[in-house]
C-alpha positions, -999 to 999 in steps of 0.1 A, spaced: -384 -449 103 -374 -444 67 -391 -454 39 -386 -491 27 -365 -476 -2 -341 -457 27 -308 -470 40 -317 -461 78 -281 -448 78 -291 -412 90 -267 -391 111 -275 -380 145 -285 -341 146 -258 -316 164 -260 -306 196 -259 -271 184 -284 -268 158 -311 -257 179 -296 -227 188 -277 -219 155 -312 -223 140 -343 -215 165 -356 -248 146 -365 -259 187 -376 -230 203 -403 -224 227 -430 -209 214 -452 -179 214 -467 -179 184 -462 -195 151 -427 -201 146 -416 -176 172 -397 -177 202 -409 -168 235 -404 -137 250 -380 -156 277 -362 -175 249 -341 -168 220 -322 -133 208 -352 -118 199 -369 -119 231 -375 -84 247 -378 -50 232 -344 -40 222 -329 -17 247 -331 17 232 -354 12 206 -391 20 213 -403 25 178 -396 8 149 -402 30 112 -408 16 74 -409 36 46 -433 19 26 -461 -7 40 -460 -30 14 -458 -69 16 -420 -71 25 -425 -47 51 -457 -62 69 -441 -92 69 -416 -84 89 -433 -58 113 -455 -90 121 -427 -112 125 -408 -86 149 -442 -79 171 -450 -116 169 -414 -127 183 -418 -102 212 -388 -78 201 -410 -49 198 -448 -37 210 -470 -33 181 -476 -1 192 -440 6 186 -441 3 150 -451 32 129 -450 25 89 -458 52 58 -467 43 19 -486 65 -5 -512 31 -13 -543 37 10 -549 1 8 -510 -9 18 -513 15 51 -542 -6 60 -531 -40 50 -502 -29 75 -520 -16 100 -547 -44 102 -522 -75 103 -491 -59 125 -516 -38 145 -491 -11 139 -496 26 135 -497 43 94 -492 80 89 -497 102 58 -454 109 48 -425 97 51 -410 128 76 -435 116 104 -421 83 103 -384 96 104 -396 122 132 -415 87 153 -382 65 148 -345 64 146 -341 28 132 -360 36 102 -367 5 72 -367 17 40 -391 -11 18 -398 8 -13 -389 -3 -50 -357 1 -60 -362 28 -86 -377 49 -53 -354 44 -29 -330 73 -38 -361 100 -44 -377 88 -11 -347 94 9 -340 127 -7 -372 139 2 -364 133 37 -339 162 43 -342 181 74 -360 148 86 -335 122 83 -303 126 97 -267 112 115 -289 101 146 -308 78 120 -299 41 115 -311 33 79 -321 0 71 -327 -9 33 -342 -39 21 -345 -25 -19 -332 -53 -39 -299 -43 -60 -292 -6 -46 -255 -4 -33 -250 10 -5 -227 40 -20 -259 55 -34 -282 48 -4 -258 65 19 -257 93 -7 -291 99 -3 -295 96 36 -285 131 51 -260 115 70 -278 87 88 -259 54 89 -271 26 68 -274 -11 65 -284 -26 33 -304 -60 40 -318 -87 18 -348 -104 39 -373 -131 25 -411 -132 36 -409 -166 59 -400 -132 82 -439 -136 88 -438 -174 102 -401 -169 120 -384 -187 93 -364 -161 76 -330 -162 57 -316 -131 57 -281 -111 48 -267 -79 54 -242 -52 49 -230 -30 70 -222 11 57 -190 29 62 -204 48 90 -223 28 103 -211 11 144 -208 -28 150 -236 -17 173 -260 -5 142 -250 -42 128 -258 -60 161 -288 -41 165 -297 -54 131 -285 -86 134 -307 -97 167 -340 -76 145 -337 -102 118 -326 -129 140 -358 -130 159 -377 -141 128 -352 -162 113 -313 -166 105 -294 -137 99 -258 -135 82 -234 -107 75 -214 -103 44 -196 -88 24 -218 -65 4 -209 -76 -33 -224 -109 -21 -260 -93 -15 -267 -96 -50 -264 -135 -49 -285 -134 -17 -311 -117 -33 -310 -147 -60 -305 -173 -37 -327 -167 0 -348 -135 -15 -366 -153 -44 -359 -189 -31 -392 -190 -10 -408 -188 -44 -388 -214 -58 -397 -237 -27 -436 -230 -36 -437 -240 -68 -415 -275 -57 -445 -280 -31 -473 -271 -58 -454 -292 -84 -449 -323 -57 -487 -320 -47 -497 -322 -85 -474 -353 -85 -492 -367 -56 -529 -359 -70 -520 -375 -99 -505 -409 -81 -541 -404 -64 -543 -383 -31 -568 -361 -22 -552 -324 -29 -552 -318 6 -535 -345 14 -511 -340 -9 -503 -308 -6 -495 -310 32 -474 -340 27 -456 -319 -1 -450 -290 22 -439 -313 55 -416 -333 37 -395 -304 20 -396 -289 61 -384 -324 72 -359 -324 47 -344 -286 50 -349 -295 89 -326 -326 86 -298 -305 66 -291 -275 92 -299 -299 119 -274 -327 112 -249 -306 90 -246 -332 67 -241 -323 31 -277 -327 12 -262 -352 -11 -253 -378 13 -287 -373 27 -301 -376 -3 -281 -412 -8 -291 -421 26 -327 -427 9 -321 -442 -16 -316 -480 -14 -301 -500 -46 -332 -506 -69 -354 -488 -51 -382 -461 -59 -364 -433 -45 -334 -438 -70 -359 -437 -99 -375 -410 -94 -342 -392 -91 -333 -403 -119 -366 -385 -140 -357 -351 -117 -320 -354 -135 -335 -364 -169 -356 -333 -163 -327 -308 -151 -334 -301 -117 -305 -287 -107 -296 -271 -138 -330 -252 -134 -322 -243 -98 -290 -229 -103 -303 -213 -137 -333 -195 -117 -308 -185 -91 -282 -168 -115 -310 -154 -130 -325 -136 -101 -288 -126 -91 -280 -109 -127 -316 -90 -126 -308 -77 -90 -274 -64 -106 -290 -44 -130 -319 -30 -107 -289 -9 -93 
């Protein structure tokens, strides 16, 4: 039941949402499929290692969300950064193997990730020549770099520029990518199922990565602070903080939940709860006095303008 403030008039879910979403899978392990369910059940035919350039948090996220899901044995995944404490960060949650360079991870694996900083990405894949070649599938996740200049620097090896987020490491991802000039709609279905087994996955058009990045990159941040700011809210109206803050985080789920499940635009969700008069109305009425959305969609232009100029 809604609360007393609701209408009740909420629309029925789509038949389809399940499986345009993985919101209803079986599972084998937090927010994963599994390994009988979903696209990202099974090692991927082909592919018995899985490389990163770089072992930072990006990148353990979503080795652990790939070996979680099933798609590939964590003794399949083989990952390289120059941190000590990264290689065994990675190592220790993915149960992965770490290596010393960067050429042992291109000699281990021919779908190789690239998760470095931006400013790297071009010196790291030049370093890799005589290494890295045409029989490579590159996979960048560096925010902002096009993929004119990451193909430049690959030694031939066809390349997909991605723009993941880090619910990767719960299943929940919403991810985007790009396919290169040379690369085959076989490199982009190959991708496509990787990041589909720990979340969504969507292709575009690449001059829309940039507004990904601002949007589904940084927007898990943007969700944390809502659920920190509505916990505060609810500490302060007198709940324990544990209470609060799980209410907090379950009721932004329910509510992202209710949108991709129903396919009903937020707002009229949104009016569906709230009732003439009622407390739901008011207190949407302080979040517009406050600038809500003006904030959201400033934060979000804002994280797509800097991911321009990282380029």
């Amino acid at each position: 039941m809604l609360p007393p403030c609701g209408t009740g008039q909420i629309p029925a879910a789509r038949s389809d949402a399940t499986h345009n979403f993985g919101l209803h899978r079986r599972r084998a392990g937090p927010g994963f499929p599994s390994r009988g369910a979903g696209v990202g059940s099974g090692r991927k035919a082909g592919m018995e290692t899985l490389g990163f350039l770089g072992a930072g948090k990006m990148a353990t996220a979503m080795a652990r969300g790939f070996v979680a899901s099933g798609t590939i044995a964590a003794t399949g995944v083989v990952a390289s950064d120059p941190v000590l404490a990264a290689r065994d960060a990675f190592a220790r949650e993915t149960g992965g193997r770490v290596v010393g360079t960067n050429a042992e991870v291109a000699a281990a694996a021919r779908v190789v990730f690239v998760a470095v900083k931006p400013d790297q990405l071009v010196d790291v894949l030049g370093g890799l020549a005589g290494s890295l070649g045409p029989g490579h599938l590159v996979v960048s996740i560096a925010a902002g770099v096009p993929l004119s200049r990451i193909e430049a620097a690959s030694h031939g090896a066809r390349c997909i520029r991605v723009m993941p987020n880090t619910p990767a490491l719960v299943g929940s991802s919403a991810s985007a990518f790009a396919v290169g000039g040379t690369a085959t709609r076989e490199d982009a279905a190959l991708v496509q199922s990787l990041l589909s087994a720990v979340g969504i996955a969507m292709e575009v058009k690449e001059k829309l990565l940039d507004a990904v990045t601002g949007l589904s990159g940084s927007g898990p941040a943007y969700g944390f602070m809502m659920i920190e700011a509505l916990a505060d809210g609810g500490v302060a109206a007198g709940l324990p903080r544990d209470v609060a803050q799980r209410l907090a985080a379950q009721t932004l789920l329910g509510a992202a939940r209710m949108v991709l499940e129903t396919g009903q635009h937020p707002g009229a969700l949104k009016d569906a709860v709230c009732s003439p008069g009622g407390t739901t109305i008011e207190a949407v009425h302080e979040l517009e006095k406050s600038g809500l959305r003006a904030a959201l969609i400033g934060a979000v232009r804002a994280a797509s303008d800097k991911a321009r100029r990282l380029a």
